[in-house]
C-alpha positions as CSV (number, residue, x, y, z in Angstrom):
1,X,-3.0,-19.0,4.7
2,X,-2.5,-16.9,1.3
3,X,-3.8,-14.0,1.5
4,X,-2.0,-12.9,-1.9
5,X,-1.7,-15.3,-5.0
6,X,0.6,-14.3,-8.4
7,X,0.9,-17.0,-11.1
8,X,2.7,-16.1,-14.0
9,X,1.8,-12.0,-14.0
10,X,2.9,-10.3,-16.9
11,X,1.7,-6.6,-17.6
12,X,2.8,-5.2,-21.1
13,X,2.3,-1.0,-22.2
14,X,1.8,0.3,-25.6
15,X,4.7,3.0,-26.0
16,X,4.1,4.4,-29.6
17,X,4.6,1.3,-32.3
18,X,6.3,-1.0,-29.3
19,X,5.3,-2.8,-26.5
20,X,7.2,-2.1,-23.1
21,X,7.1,-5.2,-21.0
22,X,6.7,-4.1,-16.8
23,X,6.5,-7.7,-15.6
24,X,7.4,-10.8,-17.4
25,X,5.9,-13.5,-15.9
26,X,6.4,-13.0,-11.6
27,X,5.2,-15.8,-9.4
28,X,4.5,-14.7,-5.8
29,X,2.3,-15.8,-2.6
30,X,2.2,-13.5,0.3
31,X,0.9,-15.3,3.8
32,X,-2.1,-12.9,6.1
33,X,0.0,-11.1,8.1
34,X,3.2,-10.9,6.0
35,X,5.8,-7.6,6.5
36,X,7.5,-7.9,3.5
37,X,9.7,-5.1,1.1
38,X,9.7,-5.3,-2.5
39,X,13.1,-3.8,-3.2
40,X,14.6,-3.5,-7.1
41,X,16.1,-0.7,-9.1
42,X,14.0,1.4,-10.6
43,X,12.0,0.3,-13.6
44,X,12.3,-3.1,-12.4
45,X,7.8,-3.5,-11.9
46,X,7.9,-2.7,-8.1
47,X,4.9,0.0,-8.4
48,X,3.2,-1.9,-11.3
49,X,3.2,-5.3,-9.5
50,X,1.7,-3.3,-6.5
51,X,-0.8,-1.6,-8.5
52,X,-1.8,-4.7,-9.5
53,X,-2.4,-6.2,-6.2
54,X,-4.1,-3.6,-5.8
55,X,-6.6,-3.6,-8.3
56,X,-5.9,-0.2,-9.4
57,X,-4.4,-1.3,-12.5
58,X,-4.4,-5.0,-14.4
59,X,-2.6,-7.6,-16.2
60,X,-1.9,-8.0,-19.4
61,X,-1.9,-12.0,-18.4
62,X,-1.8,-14.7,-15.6
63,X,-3.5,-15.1,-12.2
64,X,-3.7,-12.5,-9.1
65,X,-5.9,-13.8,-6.0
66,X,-6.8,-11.6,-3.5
67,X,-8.2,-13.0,-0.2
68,X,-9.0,-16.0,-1.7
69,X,-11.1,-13.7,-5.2
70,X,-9.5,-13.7,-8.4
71,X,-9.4,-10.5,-9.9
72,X,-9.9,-11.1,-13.4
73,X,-13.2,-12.8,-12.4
74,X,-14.7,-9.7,-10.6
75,X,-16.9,-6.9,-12.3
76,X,-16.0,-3.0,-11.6
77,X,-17.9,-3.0,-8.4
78,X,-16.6,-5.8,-6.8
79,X,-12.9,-4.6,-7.7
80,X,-14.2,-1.1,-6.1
81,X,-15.1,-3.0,-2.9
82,X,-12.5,-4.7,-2.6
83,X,-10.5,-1.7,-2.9
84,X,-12.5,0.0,-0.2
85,X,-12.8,-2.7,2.4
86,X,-9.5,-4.6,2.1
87,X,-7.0,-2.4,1.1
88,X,-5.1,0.4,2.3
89,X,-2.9,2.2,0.1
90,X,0.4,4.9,0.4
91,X,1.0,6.0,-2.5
92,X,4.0,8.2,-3.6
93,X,2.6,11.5,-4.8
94,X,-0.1,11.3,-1.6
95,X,-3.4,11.7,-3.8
96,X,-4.9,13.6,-0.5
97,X,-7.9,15.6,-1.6
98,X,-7.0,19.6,-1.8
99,X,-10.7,20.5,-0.8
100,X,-10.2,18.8,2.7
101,X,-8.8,18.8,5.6
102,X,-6.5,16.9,7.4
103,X,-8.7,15.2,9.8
104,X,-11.4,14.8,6.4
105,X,-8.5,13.3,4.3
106,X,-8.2,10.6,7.2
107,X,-11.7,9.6,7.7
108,X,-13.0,10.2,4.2
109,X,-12.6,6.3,3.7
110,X,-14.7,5.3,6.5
111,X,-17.2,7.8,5.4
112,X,-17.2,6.1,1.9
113,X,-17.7,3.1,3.9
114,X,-20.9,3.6,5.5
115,X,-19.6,4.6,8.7
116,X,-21.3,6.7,10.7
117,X,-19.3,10.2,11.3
118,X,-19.2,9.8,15.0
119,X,-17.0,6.7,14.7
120,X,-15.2,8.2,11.1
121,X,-14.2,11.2,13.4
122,X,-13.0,9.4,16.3
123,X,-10.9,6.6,14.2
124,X,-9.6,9.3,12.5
125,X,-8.6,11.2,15.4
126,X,-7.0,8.1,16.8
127,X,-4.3,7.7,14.0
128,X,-4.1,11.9,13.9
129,X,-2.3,11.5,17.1
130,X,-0.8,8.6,16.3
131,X,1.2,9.8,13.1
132,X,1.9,13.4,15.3
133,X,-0.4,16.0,13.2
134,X,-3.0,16.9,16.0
135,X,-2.5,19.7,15.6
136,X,-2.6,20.0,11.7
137,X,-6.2,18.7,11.7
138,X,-7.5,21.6,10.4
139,X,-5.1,22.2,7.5
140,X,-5.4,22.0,3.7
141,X,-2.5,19.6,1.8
142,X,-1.6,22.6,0.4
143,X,-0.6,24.0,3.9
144,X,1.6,21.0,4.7
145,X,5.4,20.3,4.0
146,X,5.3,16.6,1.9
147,X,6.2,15.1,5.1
148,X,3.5,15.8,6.6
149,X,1.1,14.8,3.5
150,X,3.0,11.6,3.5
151,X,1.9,11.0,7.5
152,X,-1.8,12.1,6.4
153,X,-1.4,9.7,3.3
154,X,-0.4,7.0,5.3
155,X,-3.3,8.0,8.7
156,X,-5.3,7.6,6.4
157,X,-4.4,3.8,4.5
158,X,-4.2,2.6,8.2
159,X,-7.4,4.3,9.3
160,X,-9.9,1.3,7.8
161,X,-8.2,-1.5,9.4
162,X,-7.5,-3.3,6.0
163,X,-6.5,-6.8,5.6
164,X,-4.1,-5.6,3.1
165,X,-1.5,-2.5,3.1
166,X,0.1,-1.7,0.4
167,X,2.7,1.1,0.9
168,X,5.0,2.8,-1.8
169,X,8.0,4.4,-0.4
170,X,6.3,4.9,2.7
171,X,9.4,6.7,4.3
172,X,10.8,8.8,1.4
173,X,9.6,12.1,2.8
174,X,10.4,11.1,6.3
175,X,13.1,12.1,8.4
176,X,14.7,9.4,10.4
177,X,12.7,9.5,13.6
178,X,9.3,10.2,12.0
179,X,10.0,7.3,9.6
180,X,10.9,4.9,12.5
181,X,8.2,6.1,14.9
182,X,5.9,5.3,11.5
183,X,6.8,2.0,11.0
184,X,6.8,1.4,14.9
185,X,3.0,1.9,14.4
186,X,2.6,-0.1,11.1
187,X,4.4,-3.3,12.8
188,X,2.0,-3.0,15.7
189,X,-1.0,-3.1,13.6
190,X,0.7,-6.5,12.0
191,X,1.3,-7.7,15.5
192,X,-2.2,-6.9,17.1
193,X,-4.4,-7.2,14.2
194,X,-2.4,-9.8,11.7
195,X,-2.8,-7.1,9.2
196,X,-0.5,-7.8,6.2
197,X,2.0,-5.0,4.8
198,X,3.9,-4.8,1.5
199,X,6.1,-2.4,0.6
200,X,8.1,-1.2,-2.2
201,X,11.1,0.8,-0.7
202,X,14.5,2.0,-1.2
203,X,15.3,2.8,2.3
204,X,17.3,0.6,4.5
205,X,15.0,1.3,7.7
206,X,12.6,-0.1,6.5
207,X,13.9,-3.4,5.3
208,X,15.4,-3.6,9.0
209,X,11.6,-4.0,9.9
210,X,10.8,-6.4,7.0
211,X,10.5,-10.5,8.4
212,X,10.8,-10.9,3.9
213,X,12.3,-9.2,1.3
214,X,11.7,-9.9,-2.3
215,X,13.9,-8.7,-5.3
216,X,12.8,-7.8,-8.7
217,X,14.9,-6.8,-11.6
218,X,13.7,-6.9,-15.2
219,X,10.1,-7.6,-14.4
220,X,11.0,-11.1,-13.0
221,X,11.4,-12.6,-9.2
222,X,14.3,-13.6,-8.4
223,X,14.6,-16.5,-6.5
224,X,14.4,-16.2,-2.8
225,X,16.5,-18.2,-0.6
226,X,15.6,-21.2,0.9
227,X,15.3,-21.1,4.8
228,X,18.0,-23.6,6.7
């Protein structure tokens, strides 16, 4: 089944008098319970094509389906739900709220979820001790080294259960054992719960883990080879 469906994406941005094309027309499905990389130089649409999948930004033109919806066809508050209930992100530059802790960072989704704080606290507990910051739980961001925001970033896409992750550069603040021990956890939540990862990545450890890898350069697909 298709959990993700691209037809003929393009995504344009006004830069003074011109128009910048990201993506040019991509064509992409992506099955429930894919582990897949996104891998192209920079500049080539990686983090717009995600953002798009993600409903956190949108197409100039052309088709994206998420689980089974078409997002051109859904008002604000259905995109925000889906954004809430399907989809976990990492993003880059963390977006972890300064006012809270760590422990608060992780289960503030849950909490925007409806979920009572007993079961907020103790999911968000779990995946403390699973991404190795126990004992940060009651730090600011401000009080951690990016490494460390990056595992609260990531405790906390991973925290909801989503369908959907959608992780850029997951591992770039990582050192080598953190970032495998990291993506030891993320392909056990693919295993056990068919959850379905994309990333966008330079590093090479983490397209060891990927079962695809797609390329994109220029805003376009390139075409991926065809199984023997």
């Amino acid at each position: 089944m298709n959990i993700i469906e691209i037809k003929d994406l393009k995504k344009d941005y006004p830069l003074g008098d011109t128009i910048v094309p990201a993506l040019r027309g991509v064509d992409l499905t992506v099955e429930e319970g894919d582990f897949m990389s996104i891998i192209g130089p920079s500049g080539s649409g990686k983090t717009t094509l995600l953002n798009i999948i993600g409903c956190i930004d949108f197409a100039t033109s052309g088709g994206v389906s998420v689980g089974g919806r078409e997002i051109t066809a859904l008002n604000d508050r259905q995109i925000t739900d889906i954004r809430l209930n399907k989809i976990g992100f990492i993003f880059q530059t963390f977006n972890l709220i300064p006012v809270l802790d760590v422990i608060e960072n992780i289960e503030f989704p849950l909490l925007l979820m409806k979920k009572s704080a007993a079961e907020a606290r103790r999911r968000a507990d779990k995946l403390i001790e699973e991404v190795g910051l126990k004992e940060y739980a009651a730090h600011r961001p401000s009080e951690l080294s990016g490494g460390q925001r990056q595992r609260v970033a990531i405790a906390r896409a991973l925290v909801t259960n989503p369908d959907i992750v959608l992780a850029d550069e997951p591992t770039a603040n990582l050192d080598s054992v953190t970032g495998a021990s990291i993506l030891e956890l993320m392909r056990r939540m693919n295993e056990l719960e068919k959850t379905t990862f994309i990333f966008s990545t330079h590093d090479a450890n983490v397209l060891k883990y990927a079962r695809r890898i797609v390329k994109i350069k220029d805003g376009l697909i390139e075409k991926e080879p065809v199984a023997a």
